[in-house]
C-alpha positions in Angstrom: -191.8 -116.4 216.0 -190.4 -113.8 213.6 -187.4 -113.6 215.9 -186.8 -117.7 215.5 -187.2 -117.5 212.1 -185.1 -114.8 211.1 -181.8 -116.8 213.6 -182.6 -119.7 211.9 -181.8 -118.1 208.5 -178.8 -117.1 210.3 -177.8 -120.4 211.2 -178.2 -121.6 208.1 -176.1 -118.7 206.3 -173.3 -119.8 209.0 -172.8 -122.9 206.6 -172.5 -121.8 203.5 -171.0 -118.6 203.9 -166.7 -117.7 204.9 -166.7 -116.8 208.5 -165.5 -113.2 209.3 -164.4 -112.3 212.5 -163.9 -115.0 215.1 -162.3 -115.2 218.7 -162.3 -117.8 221.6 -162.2 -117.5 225.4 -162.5 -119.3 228.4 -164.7 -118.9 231.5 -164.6 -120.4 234.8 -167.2 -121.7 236.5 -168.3 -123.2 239.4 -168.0 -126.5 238.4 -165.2 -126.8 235.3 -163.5 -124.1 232.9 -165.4 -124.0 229.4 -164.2 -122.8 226.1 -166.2 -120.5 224.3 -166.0 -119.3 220.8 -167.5 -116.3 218.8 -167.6 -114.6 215.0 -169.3 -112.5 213.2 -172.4 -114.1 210.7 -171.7 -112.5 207.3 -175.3 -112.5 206.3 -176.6 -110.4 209.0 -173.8 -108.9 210.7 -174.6 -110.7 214.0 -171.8 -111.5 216.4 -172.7 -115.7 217.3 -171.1 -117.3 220.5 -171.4 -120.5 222.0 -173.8 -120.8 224.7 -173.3 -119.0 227.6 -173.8 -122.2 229.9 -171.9 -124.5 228.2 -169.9 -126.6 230.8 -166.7 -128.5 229.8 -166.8 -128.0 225.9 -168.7 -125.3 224.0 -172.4 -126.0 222.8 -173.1 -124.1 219.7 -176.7 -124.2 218.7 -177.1 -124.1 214.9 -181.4 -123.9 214.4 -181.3 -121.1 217.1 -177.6 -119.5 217.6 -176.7 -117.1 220.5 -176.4 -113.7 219.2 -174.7 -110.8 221.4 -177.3 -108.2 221.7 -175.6 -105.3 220.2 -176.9 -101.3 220.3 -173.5 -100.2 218.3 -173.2 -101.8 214.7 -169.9 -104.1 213.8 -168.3 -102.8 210.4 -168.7 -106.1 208.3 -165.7 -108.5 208.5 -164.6 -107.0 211.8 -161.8 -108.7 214.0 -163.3 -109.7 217.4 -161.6 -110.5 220.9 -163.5 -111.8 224.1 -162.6 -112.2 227.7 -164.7 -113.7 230.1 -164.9 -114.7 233.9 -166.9 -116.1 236.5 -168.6 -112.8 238.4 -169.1 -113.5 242.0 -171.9 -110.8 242.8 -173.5 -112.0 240.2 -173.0 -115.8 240.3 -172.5 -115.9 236.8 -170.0 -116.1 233.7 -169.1 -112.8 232.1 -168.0 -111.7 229.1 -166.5 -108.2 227.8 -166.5 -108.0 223.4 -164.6 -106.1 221.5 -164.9 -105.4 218.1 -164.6 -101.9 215.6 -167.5 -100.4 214.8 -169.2 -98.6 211.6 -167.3 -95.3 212.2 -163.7 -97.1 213.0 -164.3 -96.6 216.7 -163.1 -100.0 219.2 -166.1 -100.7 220.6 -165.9 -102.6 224.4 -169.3 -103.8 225.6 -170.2 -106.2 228.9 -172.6 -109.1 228.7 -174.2 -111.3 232.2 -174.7 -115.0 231.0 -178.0 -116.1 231.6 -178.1 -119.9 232.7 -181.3 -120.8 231.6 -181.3 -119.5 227.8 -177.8 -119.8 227.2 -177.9 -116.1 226.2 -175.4 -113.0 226.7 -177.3 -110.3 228.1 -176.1 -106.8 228.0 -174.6 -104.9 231.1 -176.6 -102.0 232.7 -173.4 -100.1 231.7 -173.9 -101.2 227.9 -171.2 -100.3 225.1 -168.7 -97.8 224.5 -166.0 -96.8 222.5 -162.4 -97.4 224.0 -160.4 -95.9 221.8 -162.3 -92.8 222.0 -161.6 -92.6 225.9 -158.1 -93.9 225.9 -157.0 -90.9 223.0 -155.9 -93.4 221.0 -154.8 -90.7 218.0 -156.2 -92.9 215.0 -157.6 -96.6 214.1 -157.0 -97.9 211.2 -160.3 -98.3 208.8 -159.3 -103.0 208.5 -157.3 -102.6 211.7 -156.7 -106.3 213.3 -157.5 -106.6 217.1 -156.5 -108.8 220.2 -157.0 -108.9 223.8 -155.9 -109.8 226.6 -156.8 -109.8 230.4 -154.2 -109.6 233.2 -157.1 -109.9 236.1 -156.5 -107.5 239.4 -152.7 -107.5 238.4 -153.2 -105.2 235.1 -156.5 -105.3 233.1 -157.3 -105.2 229.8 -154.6 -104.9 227.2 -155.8 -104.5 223.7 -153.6 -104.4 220.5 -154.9 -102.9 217.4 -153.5 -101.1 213.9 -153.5 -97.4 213.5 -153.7 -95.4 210.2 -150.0 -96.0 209.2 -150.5 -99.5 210.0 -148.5 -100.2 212.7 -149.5 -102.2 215.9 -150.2 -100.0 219.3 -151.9 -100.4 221.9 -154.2 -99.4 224.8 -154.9 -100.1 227.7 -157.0 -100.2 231.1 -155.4 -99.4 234.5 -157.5 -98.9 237.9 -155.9 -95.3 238.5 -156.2 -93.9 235.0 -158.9 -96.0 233.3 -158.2 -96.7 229.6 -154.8 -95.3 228.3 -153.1 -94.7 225.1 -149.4 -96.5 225.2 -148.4 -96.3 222.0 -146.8 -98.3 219.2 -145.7 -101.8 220.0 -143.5 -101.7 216.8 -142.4 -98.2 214.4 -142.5 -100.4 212.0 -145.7 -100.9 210.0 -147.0 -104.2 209.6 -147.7 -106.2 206.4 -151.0 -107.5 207.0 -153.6 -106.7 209.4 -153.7 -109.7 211.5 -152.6 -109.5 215.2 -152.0 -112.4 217.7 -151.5 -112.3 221.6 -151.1 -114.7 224.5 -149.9 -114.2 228.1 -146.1 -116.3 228.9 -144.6 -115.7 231.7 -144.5 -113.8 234.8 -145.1 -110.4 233.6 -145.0 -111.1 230.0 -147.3 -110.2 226.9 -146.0 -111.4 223.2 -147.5 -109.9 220.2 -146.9 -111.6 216.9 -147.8 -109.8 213.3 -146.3 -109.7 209.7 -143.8 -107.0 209.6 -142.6 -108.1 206.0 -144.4 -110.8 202.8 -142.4 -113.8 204.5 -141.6 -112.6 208.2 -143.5 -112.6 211.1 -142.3 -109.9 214.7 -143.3 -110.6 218.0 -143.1 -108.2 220.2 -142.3 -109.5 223.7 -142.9 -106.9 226.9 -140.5 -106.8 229.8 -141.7 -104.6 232.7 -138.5 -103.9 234.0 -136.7 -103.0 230.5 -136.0 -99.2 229.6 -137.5 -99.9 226.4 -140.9 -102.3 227.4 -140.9 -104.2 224.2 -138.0 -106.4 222.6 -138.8 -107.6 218.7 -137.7 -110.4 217.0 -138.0 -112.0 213.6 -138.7 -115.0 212.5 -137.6 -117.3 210.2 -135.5 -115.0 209.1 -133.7 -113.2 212.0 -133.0 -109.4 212.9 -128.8 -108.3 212.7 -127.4 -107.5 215.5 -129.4 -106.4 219.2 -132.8 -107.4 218.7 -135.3 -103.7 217.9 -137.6 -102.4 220.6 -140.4 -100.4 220.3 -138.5 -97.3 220.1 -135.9 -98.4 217.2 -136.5 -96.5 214.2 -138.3 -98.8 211.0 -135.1 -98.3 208.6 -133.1 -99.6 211.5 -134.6 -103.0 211.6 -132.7 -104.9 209.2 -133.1 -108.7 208.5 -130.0 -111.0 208.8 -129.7 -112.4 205.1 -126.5 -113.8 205.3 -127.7 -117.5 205.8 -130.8 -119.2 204.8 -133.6 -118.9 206.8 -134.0 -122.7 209.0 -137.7 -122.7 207.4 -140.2 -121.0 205.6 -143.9 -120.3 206.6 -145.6 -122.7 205.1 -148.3 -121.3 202.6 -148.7 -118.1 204.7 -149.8 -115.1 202.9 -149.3 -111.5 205.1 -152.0 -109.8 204.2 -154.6 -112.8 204.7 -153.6 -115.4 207.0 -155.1 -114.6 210.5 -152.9 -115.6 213.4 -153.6 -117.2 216.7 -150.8 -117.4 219.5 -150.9 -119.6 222.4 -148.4 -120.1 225.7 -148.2 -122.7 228.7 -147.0 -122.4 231.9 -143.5 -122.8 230.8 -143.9 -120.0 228.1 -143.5 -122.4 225.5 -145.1 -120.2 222.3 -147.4 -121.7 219.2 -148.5 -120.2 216.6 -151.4 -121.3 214.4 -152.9 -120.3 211.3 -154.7 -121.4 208.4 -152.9 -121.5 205.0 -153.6 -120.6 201.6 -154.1 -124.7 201.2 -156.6 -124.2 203.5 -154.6 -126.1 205.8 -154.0 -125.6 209.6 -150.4 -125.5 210.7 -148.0 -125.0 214.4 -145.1 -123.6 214.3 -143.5 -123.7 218.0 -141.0 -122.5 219.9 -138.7 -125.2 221.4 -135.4 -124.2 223.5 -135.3 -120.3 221.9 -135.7 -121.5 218.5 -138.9 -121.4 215.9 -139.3 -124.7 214.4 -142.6 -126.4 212.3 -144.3 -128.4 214.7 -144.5 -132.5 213.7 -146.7 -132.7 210.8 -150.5 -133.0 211.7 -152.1 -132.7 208.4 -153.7 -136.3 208.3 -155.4 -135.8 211.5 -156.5 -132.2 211.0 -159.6 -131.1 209.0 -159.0 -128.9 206.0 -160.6 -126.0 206.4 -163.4 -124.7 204.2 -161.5 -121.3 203.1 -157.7 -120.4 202.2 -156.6 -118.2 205.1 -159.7 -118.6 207.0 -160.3 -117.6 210.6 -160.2 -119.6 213.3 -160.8 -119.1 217.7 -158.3 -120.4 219.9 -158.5 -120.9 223.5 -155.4 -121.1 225.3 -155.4 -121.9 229.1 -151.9 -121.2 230.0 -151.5 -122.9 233.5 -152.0 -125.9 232.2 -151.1 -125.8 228.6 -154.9 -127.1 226.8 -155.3 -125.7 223.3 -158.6 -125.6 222.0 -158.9 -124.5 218.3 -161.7 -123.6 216.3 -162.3 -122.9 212.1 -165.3 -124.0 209.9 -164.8 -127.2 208.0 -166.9 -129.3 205.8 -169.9 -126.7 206.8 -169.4 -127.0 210.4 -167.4 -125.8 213.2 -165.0 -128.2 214.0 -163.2 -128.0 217.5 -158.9 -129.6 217.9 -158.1 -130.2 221.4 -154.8 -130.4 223.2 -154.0 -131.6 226.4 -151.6 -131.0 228.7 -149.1 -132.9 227.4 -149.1 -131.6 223.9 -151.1 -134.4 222.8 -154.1 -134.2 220.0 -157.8 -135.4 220.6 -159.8 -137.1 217.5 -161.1 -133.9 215.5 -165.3 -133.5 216.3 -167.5 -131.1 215.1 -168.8 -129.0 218.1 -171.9 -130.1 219.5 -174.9 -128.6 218.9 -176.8 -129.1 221.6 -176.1 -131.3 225.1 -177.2 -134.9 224.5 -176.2 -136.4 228.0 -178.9 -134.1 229.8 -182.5 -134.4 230.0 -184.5 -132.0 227.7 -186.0 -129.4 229.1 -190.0 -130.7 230.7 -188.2 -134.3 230.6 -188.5 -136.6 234.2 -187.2 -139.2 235.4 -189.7 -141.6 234.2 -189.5 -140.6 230.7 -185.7 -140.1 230.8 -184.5 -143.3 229.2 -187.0 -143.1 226.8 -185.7 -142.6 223.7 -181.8 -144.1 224.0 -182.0 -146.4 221.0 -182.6 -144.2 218.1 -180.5 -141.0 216.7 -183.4 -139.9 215.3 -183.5 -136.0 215.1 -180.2 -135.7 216.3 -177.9 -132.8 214.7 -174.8 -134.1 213.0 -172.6 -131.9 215.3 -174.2 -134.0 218.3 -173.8 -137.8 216.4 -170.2 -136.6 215.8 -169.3 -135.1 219.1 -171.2 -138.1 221.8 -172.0 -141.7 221.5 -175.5 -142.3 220.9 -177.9 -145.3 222.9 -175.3 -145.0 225.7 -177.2 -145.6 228.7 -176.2 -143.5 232.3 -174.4 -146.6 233.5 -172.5 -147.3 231.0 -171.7 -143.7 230.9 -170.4 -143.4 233.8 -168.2 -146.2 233.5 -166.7 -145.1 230.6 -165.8 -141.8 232.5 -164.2 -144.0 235.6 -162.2 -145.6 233.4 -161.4 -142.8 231.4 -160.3 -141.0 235.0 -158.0 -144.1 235.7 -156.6 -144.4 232.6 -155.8 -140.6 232.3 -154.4 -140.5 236.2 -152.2 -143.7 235.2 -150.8 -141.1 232.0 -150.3 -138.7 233.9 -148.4 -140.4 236.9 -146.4 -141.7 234.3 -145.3 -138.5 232.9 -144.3 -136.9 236.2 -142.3 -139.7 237.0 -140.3 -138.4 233.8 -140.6 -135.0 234.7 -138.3 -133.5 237.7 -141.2 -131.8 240.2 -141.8 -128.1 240.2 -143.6 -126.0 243.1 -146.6 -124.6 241.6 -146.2 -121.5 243.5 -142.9 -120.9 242.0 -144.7 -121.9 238.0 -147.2 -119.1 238.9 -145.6 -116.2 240.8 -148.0 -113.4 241.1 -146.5 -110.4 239.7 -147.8 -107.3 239.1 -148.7 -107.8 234.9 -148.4 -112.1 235.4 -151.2 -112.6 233.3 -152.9 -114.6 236.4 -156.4 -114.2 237.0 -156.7 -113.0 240.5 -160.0 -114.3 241.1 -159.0 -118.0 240.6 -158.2 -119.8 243.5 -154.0 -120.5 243.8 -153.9 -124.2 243.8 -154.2 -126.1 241.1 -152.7 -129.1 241.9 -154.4 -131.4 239.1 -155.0 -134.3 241.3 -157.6 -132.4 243.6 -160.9 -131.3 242.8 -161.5 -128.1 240.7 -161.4 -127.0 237.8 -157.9 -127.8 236.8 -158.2 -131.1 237.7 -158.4 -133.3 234.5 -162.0 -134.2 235.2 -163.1 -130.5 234.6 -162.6 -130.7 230.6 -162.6 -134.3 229.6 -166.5 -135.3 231.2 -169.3 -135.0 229.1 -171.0 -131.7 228.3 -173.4 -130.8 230.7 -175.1 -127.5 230.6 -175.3 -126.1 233.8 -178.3 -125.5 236.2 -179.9 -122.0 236.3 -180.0 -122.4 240.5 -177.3 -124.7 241.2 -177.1 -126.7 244.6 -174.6 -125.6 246.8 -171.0 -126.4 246.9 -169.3 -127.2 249.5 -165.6 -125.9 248.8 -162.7 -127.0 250.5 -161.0 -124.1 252.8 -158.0 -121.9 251.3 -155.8 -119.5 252.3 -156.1 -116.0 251.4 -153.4 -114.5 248.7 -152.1 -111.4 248.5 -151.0 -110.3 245.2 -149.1 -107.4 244.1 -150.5 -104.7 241.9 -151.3 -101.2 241.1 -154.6 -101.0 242.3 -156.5 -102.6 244.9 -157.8 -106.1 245.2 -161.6 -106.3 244.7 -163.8 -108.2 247.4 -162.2 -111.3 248.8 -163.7 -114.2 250.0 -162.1 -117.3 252.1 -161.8 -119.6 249.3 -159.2 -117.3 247.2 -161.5 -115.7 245.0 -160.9 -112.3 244.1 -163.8 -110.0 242.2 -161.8 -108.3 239.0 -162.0 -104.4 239.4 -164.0 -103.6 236.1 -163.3 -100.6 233.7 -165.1 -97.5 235.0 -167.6 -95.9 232.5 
């Protein structure tokens, strides 16, 4: 009782009070991919994430929130980054956090999902402090953090601030576990926010504020001399674009002509910044302005341009500069975004064609599914009344819907969707998904995802996987018959984990 107690008052400081740290990931599972979200609660401390078995959209519990259970303590307002994935051995999601603790250290720590709670429960293996085993010479006290995940093909890459301020990074590797690499940039950044997001092929972009009114991202080329190329933007660099080993007083912006645009309300040493890519490495950036705001700025053909104005349709946020979690699933180009408006967490979605859903506070709990002790006989019971239903739940589902008319709605929704989307191709010259996702050695692809993802068969990136209703799922799931697949072969350092028939391929974990 004193533990429900003390999470409620948790939940309710979530409301009232900014949000610190925040991330979002994805995780596959055996039925759909789901977004996930997490930050930091700056009453207690706590780091909060969406339930663990959330399937399709993220189910945040407000009287009774998730809370990773951790043994090292998060410095207040810490940044946060998450990758998770579905664990074969285990038959369940995953998720490795990372955040900087009390004494400055990068903390990494594993978490199993358990279905039947919704909780994160902590690895065997428990926490420990990655920039302590990768030699990382210094951390910055506010550093910013991001991560990414490059599967079998390359690990973990996690990008940071050091003392003077400037972004490096570190990294895991099968044959030398986590490593030092070194500044992304010489020159030291003007805020401490850091965004990430895998392109294409073998390539990582980093975006940060190198001056009051410019943002660099860093872009990494394997086969370059010099593995990162910089660029500026609105206001461009002279000359050859900088790398990571061109001195600071050497990076000079072009002031000659005016800058195409200016970042809207965007304050360096605030604003948090959230990058995302599709399959076509087609780059957005989003943050969350001084006018508390969210805007896109994209890139379109080479060039940085403000995306078409979505104010209107957008939430304001509750904060200037506030946080926000983005989920970016670059195959097939879905955004899901994240930030704290009007008290709540409100979740943007965009599909694959670049198109916006209705905003809608997350749900709270999952209203199509029984509640737990319910049967069958009991199961309508119930339909016509909202009473006792959360506001995030009114907001995100129709309420006195019965199953039929349900699933009607989604049958229609299927063959509305499939007659878009046929449509569009027609439009669109055709492409052979294996050349759209070559397997490189740092591609960014998840090795234990099977290869084809055509969206017209069944999986979970076919369009059905993130537009049904939210279903949690089952803590002993019937099982699935899965359609055969060849076995891949994909190129990298180390060597593959276990493989089964179906394409899956177990990630090789960071050694302790």
């Amino acid at each position: 009782m004193a533990r429900r107690s003390r999470l409620a008052t948790t939940g309710a400081l979530m409301l009232v009070e900014p949000v610190m740290g925040m991330t979002g990931w994805y995780t596959w599972a055996p039925h759909s991919v789901a977004p996930h979200f997490a930050f930091q609660d700056p009453g207690s401390g706590n780091i909060l994430h969406s339930a663990c078995n959330s399937n399709g959209t993220a189910i945040f519990p407000t009287d009774e929130p998730h809370t990773f259970p951790l043994q090292v303590r998060p410095r207040a307002a810490t940044p946060l980054g998450v990758r998770g994935w579905w664990e074969d051995d285990l038959g369940t999601p995953v998720a490795s956090l990372f955040y900087q603790s009390t004494d400055g250290s990068l903390i990494n720590a594993f978490f199993n999902c358990n279905y039947e709670t919704g909780d994160y429960e902590i690895d065997e293996d428990g926490e420990y402090s990655i920039s302590e085993e990768a030699g990382a010479p210094s951390v910055h006290e506010r550093t910013g953090l991001s991560v990414e995940e490059l599967g079998d093909a390359g690990g973990f890459r996690v990008f940071y601030h050091d003392a003077d301020s400037r972004v490096n990074l570190i990294a895991y590797d099968d044959d030398t576990d986590w490593v030092y690499l070194g500044p992304v940039s010489t020159k030291s950044a003007a805020g401490m926010s850091v965004g990430s997001a895998l392109t294409s092929g073998t390539s990582v972009s980093v975006i940060f504020p190198h001056e009051e009114e410019n943002l660099a991202l860093a872009e990494f080329n394997e086969t370059a001399r010099n593995r990162w190329t910089i660029s500026s933007l609105p206001t461009p660099f002279v000359g050859t674009p900088p790398t990571n080993q061109t001195s600071a007083s050497d990076m000079t912006l072009d002031d000659s002509e005016d800058a195409p645009f200016a970042l809207p309300s965007f304050d360096a040493g605030s604003t948090h910044l959230a990058l995302a890519a599709d399959s076509n490495a087609v780059t957005s950036l989003f943050y969350i302005g001084t006018d508390r705001r969210l805007h896109q700025i994209h890139q379109l053909n080479g060039n940085w341009e403000i995306a078409e104005d979505q104010q209107d349709e957008w939430p304001e946020a509750d904060d200037e500069s506030a946080r926000l979690a983005i989920v970016s699933e670059q195959w097939s180009g879905e955004v899901w975004l994240y930030y704290r408006s009007g008290g709540n967490i409100t979740e943007l979605y965009q599909d694959e064609f670049g198109s916006w859903a209705e905003p809608r506070v997350t749900l709270t709990r999952n209203e199509t599914a029984p509640a737990p002790g319910s049967n069958d006989e009991n199961e309508d019971e119930g339909n016509g009344t909202d009473e006792g239903l959360s506001t995030g739940a009114r907001a995100g589902i129709g309420i006195g819907v019965t199953a039929a008319v349900l699933a009607a709605i989604a049958v229609g929704f299927f063959f509305l969707r499939r007659r878009r989307r046929l449509a569009y191709e027609s439009k669109s010259p055709s492409s052979n998904p294996a050349e759209l996702h070559d397997a490189s050695v740092f591609s960014g692809l998840r090795s234990f995802y099977p290869l084809n993802r055509n969206r017209g068969e069944r999986g979970p990136w076919s369009d059905e996987a993130h537009k049904n209703d939210a279903m949690e799922l089952n803590p002993t799931p019937a099982p699935q018959e899965l359609d055969a697949m060849p076995k891949y072969e994909l190129a990298a350092d180390g060597e593959l984990g276990p493989r089964r028939t179906d394409g899956y391929v177990s990630p090789d974990l960071p050694k302790r």
